[in-house]
Every structure is written in C-alpha cells, then in structure tokens.
C-alpha positions as semicolon CSV with decimal commas, in nm:
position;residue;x (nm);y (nm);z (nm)
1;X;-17,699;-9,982;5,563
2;X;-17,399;-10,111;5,388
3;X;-17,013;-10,147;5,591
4;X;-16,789;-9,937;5,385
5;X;-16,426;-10,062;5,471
6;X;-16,102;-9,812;5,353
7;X;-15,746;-9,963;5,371
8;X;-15,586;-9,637;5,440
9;X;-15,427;-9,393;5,225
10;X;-15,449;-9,004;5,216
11;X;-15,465;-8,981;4,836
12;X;-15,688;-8,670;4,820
13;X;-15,789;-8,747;4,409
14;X;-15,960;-9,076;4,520
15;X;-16,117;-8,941;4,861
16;X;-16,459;-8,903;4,664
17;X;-16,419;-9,275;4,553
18;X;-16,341;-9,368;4,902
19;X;-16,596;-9,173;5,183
20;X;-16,866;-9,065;4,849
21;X;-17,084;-9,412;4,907
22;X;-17,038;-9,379;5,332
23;X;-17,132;-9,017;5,306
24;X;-17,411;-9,018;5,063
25;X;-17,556;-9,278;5,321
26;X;-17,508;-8,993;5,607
27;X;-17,692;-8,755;5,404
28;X;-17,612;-8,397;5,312
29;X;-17,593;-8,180;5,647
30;X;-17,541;-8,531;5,856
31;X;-17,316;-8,536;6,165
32;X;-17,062;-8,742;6,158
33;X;-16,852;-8,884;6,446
34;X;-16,525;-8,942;6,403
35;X;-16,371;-9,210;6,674
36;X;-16,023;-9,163;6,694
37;X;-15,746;-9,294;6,995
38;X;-15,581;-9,003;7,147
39;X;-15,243;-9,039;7,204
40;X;-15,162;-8,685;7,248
41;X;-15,239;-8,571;6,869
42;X;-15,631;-8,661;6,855
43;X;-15,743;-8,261;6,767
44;X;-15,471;-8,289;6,480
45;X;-15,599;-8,602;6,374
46;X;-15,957;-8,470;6,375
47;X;-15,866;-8,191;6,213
48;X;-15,716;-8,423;5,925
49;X;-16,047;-8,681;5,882
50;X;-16,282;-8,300;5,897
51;X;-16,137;-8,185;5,619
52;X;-16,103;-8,474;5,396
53;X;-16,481;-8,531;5,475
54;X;-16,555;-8,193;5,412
55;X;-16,375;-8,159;5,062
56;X;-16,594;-8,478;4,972
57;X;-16,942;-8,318;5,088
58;X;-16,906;-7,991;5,226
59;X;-17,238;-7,968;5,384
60;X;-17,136;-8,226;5,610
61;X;-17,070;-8,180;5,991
62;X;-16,811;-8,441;6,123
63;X;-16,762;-8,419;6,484
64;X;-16,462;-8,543;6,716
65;X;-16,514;-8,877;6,932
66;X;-16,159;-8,879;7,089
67;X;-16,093;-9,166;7,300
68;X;-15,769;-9,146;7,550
69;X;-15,517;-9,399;7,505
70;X;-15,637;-9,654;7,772
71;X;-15,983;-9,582;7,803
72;X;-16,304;-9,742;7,666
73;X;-16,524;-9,548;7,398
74;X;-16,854;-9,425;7,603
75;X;-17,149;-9,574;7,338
76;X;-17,359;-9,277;7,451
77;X;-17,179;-9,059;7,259
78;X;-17,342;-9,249;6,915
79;X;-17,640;-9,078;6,997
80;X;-17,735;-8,759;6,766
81;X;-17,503;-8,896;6,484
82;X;-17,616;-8,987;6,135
83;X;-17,290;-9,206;6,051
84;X;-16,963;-9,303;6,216
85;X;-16,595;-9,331;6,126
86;X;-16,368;-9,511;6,300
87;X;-16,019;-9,380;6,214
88;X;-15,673;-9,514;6,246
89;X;-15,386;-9,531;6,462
90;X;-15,254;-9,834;6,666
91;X;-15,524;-10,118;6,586
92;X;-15,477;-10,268;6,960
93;X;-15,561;-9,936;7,109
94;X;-15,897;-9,941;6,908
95;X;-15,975;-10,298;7,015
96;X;-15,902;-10,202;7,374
97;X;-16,169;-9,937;7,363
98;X;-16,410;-10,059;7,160
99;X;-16,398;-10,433;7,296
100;X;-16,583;-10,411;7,657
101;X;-16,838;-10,213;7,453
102;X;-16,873;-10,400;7,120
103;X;-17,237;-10,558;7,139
104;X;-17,385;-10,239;7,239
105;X;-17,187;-10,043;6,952
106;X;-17,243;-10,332;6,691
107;X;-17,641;-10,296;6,851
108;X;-17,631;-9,917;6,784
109;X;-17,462;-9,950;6,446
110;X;-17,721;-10,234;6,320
111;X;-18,061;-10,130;6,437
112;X;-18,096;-9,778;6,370
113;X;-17,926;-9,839;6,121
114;X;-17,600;-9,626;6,141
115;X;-17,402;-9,586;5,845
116;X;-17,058;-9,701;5,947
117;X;-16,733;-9,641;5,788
118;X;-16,371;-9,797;5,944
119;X;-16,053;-9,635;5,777
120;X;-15,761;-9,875;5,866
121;X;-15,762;-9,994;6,218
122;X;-16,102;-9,917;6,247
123;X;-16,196;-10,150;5,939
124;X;-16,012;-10,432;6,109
125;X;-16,227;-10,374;6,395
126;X;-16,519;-10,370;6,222
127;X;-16,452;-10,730;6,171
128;X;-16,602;-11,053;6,417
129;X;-16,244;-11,135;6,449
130;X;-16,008;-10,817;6,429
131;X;-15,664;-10,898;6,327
132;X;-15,487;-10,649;6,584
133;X;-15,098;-10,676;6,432
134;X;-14,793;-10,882;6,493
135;X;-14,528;-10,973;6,242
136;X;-14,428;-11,326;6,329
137;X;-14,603;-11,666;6,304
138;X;-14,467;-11,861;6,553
139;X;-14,164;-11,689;6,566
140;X;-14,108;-11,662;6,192
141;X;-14,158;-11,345;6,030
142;X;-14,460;-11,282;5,766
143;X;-14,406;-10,947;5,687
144;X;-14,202;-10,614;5,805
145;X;-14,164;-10,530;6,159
146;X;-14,269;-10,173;6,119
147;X;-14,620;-10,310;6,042
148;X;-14,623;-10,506;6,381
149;X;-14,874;-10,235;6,562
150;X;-14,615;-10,295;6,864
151;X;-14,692;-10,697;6,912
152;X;-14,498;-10,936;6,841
153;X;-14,705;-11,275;6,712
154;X;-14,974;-11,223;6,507
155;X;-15,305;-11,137;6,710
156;X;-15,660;-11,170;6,644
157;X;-15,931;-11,053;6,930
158;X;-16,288;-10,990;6,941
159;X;-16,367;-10,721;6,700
160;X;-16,721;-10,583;6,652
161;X;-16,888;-10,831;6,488
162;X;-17,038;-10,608;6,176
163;X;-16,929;-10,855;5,928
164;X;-16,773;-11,214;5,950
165;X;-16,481;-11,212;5,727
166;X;-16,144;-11,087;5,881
167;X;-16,003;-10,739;5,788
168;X;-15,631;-10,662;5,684
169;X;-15,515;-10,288;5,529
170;X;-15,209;-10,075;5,403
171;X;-15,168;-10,450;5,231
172;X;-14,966;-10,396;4,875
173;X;-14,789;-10,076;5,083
174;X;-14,724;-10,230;5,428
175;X;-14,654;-10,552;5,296
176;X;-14,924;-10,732;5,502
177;X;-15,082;-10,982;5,281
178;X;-14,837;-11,216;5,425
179;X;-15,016;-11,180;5,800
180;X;-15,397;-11,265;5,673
181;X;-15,277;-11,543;5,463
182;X;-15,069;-11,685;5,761
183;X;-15,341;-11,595;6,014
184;X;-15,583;-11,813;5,785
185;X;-15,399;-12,113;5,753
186;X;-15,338;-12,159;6,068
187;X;-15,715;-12,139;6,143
188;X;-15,691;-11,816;6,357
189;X;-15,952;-11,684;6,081
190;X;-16,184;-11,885;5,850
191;X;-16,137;-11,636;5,586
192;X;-16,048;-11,282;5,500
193;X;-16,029;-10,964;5,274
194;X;-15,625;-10,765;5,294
195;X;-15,739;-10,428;5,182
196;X;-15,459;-10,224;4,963
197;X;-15,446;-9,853;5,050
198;X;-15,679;-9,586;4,846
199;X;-15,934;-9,885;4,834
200;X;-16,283;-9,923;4,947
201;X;-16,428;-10,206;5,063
202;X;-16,885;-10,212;5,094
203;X;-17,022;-10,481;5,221
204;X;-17,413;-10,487;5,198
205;X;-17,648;-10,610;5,419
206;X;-17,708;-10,896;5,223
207;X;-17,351;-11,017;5,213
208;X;-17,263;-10,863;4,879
209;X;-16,903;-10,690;4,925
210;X;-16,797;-10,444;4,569
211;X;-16,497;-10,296;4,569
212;X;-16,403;-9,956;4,471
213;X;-16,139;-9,724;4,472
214;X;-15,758;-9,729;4,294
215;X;-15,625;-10,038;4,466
216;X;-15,753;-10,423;4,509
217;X;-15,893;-10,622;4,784
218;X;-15,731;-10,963;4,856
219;X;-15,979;-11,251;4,946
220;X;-15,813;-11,519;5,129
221;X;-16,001;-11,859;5,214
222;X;-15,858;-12,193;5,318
223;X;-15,811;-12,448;5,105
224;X;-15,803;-12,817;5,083
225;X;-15,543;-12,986;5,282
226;X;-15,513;-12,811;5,654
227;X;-15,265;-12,522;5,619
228;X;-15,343;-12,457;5,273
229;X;-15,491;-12,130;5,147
230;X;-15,607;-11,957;4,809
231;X;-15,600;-11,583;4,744
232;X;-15,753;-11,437;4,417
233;X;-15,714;-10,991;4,391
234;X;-16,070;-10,821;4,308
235;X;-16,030;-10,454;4,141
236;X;-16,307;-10,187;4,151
237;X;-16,579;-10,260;4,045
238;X;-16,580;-10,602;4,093
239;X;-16,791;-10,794;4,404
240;X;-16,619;-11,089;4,634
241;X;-16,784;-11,428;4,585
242;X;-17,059;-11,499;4,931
C-alpha cells in the first residue's frame, strides 16, 4: 500500500483529488479510523474529517480514534480498520502519542498492509524524522511565529518511520518552507518534501512519490558544501526523483 501525504487545506472542490487514491485503497464500505488529539473539540473535529470522507465516497464508514491531550494512542484500536487517517492539530501532541507506540503502529500499518493517510501533523509524523514545529534556528527566525506549533527552535523527533524523507505542510500558506530548508542544512534531516496546502503527496512502496492535487511539493536535499541546500517545486502529476 502506498503513503498518501495531504498538506492541509479544507478546499472541498479538490477533496476527491486529495483522500480519492487513500480511499479507493480502503475500499467501498471500508472503516476508517480517524486519529485525532483531543483537546476538548475532538467530536467536532471528527465530525469535520466524516464528512469530508463521506462526500468523497459515501459508502465509506470513518470512525473516531480520539486521543486525549497527554495520552498515548492504544495500537489495539487499529484492529477492524481497513485504512487510517491521522488528522491535524498541534504536531507535538501527535508525536507525544504516537511516539512510545511507533514500531508497533508502523508494524500494523506495513504488514497487513493498512492503507495510511496523514493530513498535516499527521503527515509529518508519518515521517522517520517528524519535524514537530519551531520558528527559530538558533535563535534566528525562519518563518512566522504563528506556525511555531508552541516551540520555540526548530524540532525534529522520532516520527513513525513509514517513509525516510522528512515531512513539512501548510508550506506556500504558513510560510514554512523556510523551516525544512533550515532544518536540512543544518543536518537535522538528510532531506525532505514541504507540502503546500490542497496537495497530495503518495509515496509507493517502491519509493516512487507523485504528486497530486492544486498545490506543489517542495523537495529539499543538501547540497555540496556543508550548509548548502537545493530545492526544486514538483506540480501534480509529476513524481520526486528516488
């Protein structure tokens, strides 16, 4: 099964762009969870992901996976599902819950196989390394405070592992291209992909990532001398170099 990666974005004309290839992986009448951080709002927030999932294939049957703010995501709850969706919210919340847990989810995911989909936070903890937030490298900002996630310097921590290349979102509307290129140079991450909003994001099994949706996807690798980096923009339809 492929990793299908969305960089955020409600845009309800390009939903079927966005959840179509995840879903038609489910399969119509599939369950699918939906693992979302409570912070007081998680039936609203369910209620949200239900019905965009719904509009895109009505005869499927999403089902809540609310985690408390502060608690870790039981993996026990994976079983009965045909696919999961791991929502957004505050990115460090996800990695606290998913983090004492991540081999046996990334196990679950991988051997079934699961098809997985990660909307914002939870595609940049879909990620070996999941760059959590911050807005300052070293003390010098990279991009807008509001996108900080509530840290301070940029943070990377142990993501789930399901693919190798570091995960950034809400880039061309949150202004966060900045923190992927500046958490590359400095080594924190060997490479990455800064995900615009109302974009998808597949990565195959094989290593073959296409890109669809209404936005682009940002590949950032280092580059020759230490501290240098290039970035080249991929539009739908198009597949990131191995």
């Amino acid at each position: 099964m492929a990793v299908h990666l969305i960089g955020g974005g409600w845009d309800e004309d390009v939903a079927p762009l966005l959840y179509g290839p995840f879903l038609a992986e489910v399969g119509r009448g599939g369950v699918v969870g939906c693992l979302l951080i409570d912070e007081g709002d998680g039936d609203e927030q369910f209620a949200r992901y239900d019905a965009v999932l719904r509009r895109v294939a009505p005869q499927c049957r999403p089902v809540p996976l609310l985690v408390p703010v502060g608690s870790v995501f039981e993996p026990g709850a994976l079983a009965g599902l045909d696919g999961l969706l791991i929502g957004g919210g505050l990115t460090p919340a996800y990695q606290d819950a998913l983090g004492p847990v991540a081999a046996v989810v990334a196990r679950a995911i991988t051997e079934r196989p699961l098809p997985f989909a990660g909307f914002s936070a939870g595609a940049a903890v879909a990620a070996r390394r999941a760059l959590v937030g911050g807005w300052l490298d070293r003390g010098v900002p990279v991009c807008p405070d509001d996108a900080a996630e509530d840290l301070e310097e940029i943070e990377l921590r142990d993501g789930l592992g399901l693919l190798p290349h570091t995960v950034e979102v809400h880039a061309a509307q949150w202004g966060t291209l900045a923190r992927l290129v500046a958490a590359v140079a400095r080594g924190d991450a060997s490479r990455g992909v800064a995900l615009d909003e109302s974009t998808l994001l597949t990565v195959e099994s094989d290593g073959r990532a296409v890109v669809g949706g209404a936005g682009q996807a940002h590949l950032v690798r280092g580059a020759g001398p230490a501290g240098s980096v290039t970035v080249r923009a991929f539009r739908a339809g198009e597949t990131l170099p191995a």
